[in-house]
ZAVOTOR-757020 format. One record per residue: y, x, z of N, C-alpha, C, CB in turn. Coordinates in steps of 0.05 Angstrom, whole numbers, plus 5000, padded with zeros to 4 digits. Each point is the difference from the previous one (the first is absolute). Glycine has a CB too. Example, Ala and Ser with C-alpha at 12.3 -4.5 7.8 and 13.67 -1.06 7.14 Angstrom:
2
488652645156502449825000502450185000497749625025/504450314961502450165001502249855014498750244957/
//
This chain:
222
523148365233497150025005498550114976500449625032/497250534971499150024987496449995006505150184985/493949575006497749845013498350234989500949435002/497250565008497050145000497949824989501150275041/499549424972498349814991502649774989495050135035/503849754945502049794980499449805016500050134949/497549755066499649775015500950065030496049864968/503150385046501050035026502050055004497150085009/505549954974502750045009500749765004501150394981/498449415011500749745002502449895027494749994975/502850035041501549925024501950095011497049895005/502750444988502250185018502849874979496650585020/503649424955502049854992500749775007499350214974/499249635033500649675004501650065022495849714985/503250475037501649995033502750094986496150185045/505050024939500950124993503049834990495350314997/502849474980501949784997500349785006500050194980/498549825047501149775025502650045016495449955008/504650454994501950015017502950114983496050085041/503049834940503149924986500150364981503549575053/494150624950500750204989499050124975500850025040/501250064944498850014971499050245000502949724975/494850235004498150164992500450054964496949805045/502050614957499450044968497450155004505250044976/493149935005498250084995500050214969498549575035/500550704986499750234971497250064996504350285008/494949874970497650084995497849764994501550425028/497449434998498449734988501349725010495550275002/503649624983500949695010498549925017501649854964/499649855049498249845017499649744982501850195049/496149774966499649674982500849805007496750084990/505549885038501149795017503050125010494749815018/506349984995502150055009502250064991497550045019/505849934989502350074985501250254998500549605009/498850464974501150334999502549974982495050295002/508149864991501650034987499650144969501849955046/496250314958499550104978497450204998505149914995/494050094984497450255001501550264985495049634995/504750565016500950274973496650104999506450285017/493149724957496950165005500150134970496649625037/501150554955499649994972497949774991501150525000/498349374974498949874998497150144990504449685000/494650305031496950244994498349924979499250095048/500149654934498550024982500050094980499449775017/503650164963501050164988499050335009503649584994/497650485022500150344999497850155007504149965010/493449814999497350135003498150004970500249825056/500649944935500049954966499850334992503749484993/499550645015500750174979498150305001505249765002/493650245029499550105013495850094984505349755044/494350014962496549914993500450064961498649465052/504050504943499750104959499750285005503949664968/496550455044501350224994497450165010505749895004/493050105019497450025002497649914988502150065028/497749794957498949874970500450264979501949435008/500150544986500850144975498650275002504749754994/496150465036499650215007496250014997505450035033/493749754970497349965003498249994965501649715056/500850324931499149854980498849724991500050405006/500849365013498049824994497949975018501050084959/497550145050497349955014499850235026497449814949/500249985062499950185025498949855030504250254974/495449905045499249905021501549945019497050174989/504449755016502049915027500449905024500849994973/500250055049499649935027502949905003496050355016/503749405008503549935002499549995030502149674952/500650435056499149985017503049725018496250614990/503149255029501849744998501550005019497249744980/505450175018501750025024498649825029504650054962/496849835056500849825028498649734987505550245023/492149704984500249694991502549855011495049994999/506049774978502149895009503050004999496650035016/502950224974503250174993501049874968498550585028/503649374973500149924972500450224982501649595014/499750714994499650184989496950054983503850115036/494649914990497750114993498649774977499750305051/500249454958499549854979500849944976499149925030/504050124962501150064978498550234985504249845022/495750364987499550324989497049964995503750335029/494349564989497549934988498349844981501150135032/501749744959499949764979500850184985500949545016/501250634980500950124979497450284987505849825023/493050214991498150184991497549904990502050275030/497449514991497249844982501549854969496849815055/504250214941502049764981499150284971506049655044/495450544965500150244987498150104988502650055026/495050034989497450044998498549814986500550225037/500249494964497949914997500849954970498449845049/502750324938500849964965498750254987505149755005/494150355015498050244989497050065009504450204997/493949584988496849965008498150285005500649554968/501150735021498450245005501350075029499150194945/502149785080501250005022497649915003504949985004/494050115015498749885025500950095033496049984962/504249725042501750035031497250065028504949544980/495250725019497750075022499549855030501050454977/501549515026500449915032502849964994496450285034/505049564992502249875006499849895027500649914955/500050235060500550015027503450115019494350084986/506649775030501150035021501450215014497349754996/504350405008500250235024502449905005497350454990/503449345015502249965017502550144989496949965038/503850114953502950134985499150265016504849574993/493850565018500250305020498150184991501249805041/499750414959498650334994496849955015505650375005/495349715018497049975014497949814997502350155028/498749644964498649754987498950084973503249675024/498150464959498950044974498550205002503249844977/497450395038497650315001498249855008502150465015/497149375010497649865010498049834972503549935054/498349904938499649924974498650114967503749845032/498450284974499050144971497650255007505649914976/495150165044496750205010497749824992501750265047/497749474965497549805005499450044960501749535058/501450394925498849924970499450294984503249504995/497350735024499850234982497150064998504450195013/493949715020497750035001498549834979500950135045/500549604951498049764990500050094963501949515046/501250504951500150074964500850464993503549254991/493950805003499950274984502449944991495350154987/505149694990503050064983502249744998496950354966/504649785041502849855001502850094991497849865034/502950034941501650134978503449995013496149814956/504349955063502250015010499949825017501950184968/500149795045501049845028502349975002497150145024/503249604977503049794998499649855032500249824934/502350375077500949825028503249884989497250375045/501649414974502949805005502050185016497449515005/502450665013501750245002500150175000500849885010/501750355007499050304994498750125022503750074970/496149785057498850045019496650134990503849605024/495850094971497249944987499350234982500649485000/501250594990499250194971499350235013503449854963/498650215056500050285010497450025023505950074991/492349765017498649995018497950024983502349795035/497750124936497350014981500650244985498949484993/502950675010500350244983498750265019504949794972/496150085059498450235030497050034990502749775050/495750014940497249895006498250104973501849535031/500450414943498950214977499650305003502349684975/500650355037500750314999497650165023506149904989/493350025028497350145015496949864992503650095046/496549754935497350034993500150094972498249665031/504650554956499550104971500049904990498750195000/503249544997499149794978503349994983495349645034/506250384983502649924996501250144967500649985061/498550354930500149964977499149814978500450335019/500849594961499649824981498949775006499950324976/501449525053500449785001503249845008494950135008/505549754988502849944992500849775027499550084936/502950035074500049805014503249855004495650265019/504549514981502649844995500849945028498949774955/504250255051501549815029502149804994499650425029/500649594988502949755001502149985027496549684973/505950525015501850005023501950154992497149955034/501350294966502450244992500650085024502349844961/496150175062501650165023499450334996499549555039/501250654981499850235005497650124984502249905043/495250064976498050134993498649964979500350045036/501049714951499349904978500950194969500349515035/502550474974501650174975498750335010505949654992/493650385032498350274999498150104984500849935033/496349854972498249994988500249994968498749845043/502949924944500950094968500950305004502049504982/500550505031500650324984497650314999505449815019/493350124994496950155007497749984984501149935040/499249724947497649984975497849835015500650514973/500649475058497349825024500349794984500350125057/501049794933500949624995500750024967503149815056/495649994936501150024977503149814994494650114988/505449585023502649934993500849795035499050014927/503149895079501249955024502349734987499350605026/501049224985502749824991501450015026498149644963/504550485029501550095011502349655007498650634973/500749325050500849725008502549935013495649985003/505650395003503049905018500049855019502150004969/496550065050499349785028504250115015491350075017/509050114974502750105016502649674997499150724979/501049314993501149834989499149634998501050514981/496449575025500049665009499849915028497749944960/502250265060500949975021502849944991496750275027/505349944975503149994996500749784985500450445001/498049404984501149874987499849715021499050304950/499149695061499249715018501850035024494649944987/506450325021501849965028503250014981496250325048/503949724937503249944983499849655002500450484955/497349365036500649864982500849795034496750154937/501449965086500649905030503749985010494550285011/505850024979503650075005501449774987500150554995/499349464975501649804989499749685004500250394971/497549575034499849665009501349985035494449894964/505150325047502449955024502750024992497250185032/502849944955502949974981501149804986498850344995/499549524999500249724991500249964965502649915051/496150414945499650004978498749934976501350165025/498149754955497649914984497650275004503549664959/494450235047498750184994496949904979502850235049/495549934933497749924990498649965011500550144978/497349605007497650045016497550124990501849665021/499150594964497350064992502350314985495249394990/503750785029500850374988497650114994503950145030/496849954942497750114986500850375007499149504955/498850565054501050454990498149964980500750435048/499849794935499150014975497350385010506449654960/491850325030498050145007500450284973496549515026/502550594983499250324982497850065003503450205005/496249874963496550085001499850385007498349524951/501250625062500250235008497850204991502549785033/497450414951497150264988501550225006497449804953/501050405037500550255001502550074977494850075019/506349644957502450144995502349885006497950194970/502449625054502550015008500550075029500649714963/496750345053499650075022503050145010494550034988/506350195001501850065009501949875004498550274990/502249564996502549845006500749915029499149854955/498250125058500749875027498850095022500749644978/500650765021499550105026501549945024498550304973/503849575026501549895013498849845026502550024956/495249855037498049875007498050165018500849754958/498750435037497050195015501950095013495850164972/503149815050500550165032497850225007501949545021/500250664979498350245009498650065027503050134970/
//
């Protein structure tokens, strides 16, 4: 499984381990129920690495918009802790807005259109994903804004490593959702197997720019 909500998966696990059938959970956790193992990255850490690095690029200061995953998600709440946490060690940051789009593109163009109208200047934009990113990069890029504003994701899928290699995005954490899937249905094989398995698989994240971009065309689908 991989929950959408940390509180509403609940139950579908409980039935799950009533009827005697084991469960792994990749990508987010739940807050209940018996699961065998989580494979995830550990998003605060790697949104941490994510929110320095857009700091640094910022010099220190600046105007910023975040934009916030799924209420509820422990993803999204991890990654939004890790950016206010970040920010808030640099008193010349000012956090313009912090709002919502659901982890989705269309959600963030809708979004980030309403704050383009409200804030003239906005130095950069930190989404909790790359969805999000790429839906606030649609919403810069037709109102002319999108030069020399900077914008951060979190995923590393397709259009994401697109947008870096293009200059749309400035940086992406490259999260291996391939491998923490694979890793949560192995770890299923081997406990029917009667094997030891963990309860807690870490993937290890990559921070992704324009100089290692290439490394992982492997990744973009044409």
């Amino acid at each position: 499984l991989v929950p959408v909500d940390s509180e509403g998966i609940i139950p579908a696990i409980e039935r799950a381990n009533a009827a005697g059938i084991p469960v792994a959970l990749a990508n987010t956790k739940a807050n209940g129920g018996e699961f065998i193992t989580f494979s995830a990255i550990e998003n605060y850490d790697a949104m941490t690495q994510v929110a320095e690095y857009v700091v640094e690029k910022l010099g220190g200061k600046g105007k910023v918009v975040i934009l916030e995953g799924t209420a509820g998600a422990q993803t999204a709440i991890d990654r939004l802790r890790a950016i206010n946490d970040v920010l808030a060690k640099y008193p010349e940051i000012e956090i313009l807005a912090s709002q919502t789009a659901d982890f989705t593109r269309a959600k963030a163009l809708e979004v980030m259109e309403n704050l383009l109208q409200t804030y003239p200047e906005i130095d950069a934009v930190l989404a909790c994903n790359d969805e999000m990113a790429l839906g606030a990069i649609e919403a810069l890029d037709a109102a002319g804004r999108l030069e020399g504003t900077i914008v951060s994701g979190f995923d590393g899928n397709s259009d994401a490593l697109k947008a870096v290699e293009s200059g749309r995005m400035l940086v992406t954490m490259f999260q291996n959702a391939p491998a923490q899937a694979g890793d949560a249905v192995q770890a299923l094989l081997d406990y029917l197997a009667g094997k030891p398995v963990e309860e807690r698989i870490q993937t290890e994240g990559v921070l992704i720019d324009s100089s290692n971009v290439s490394e992982f065309t492997q990744y973009i689908q044409q």
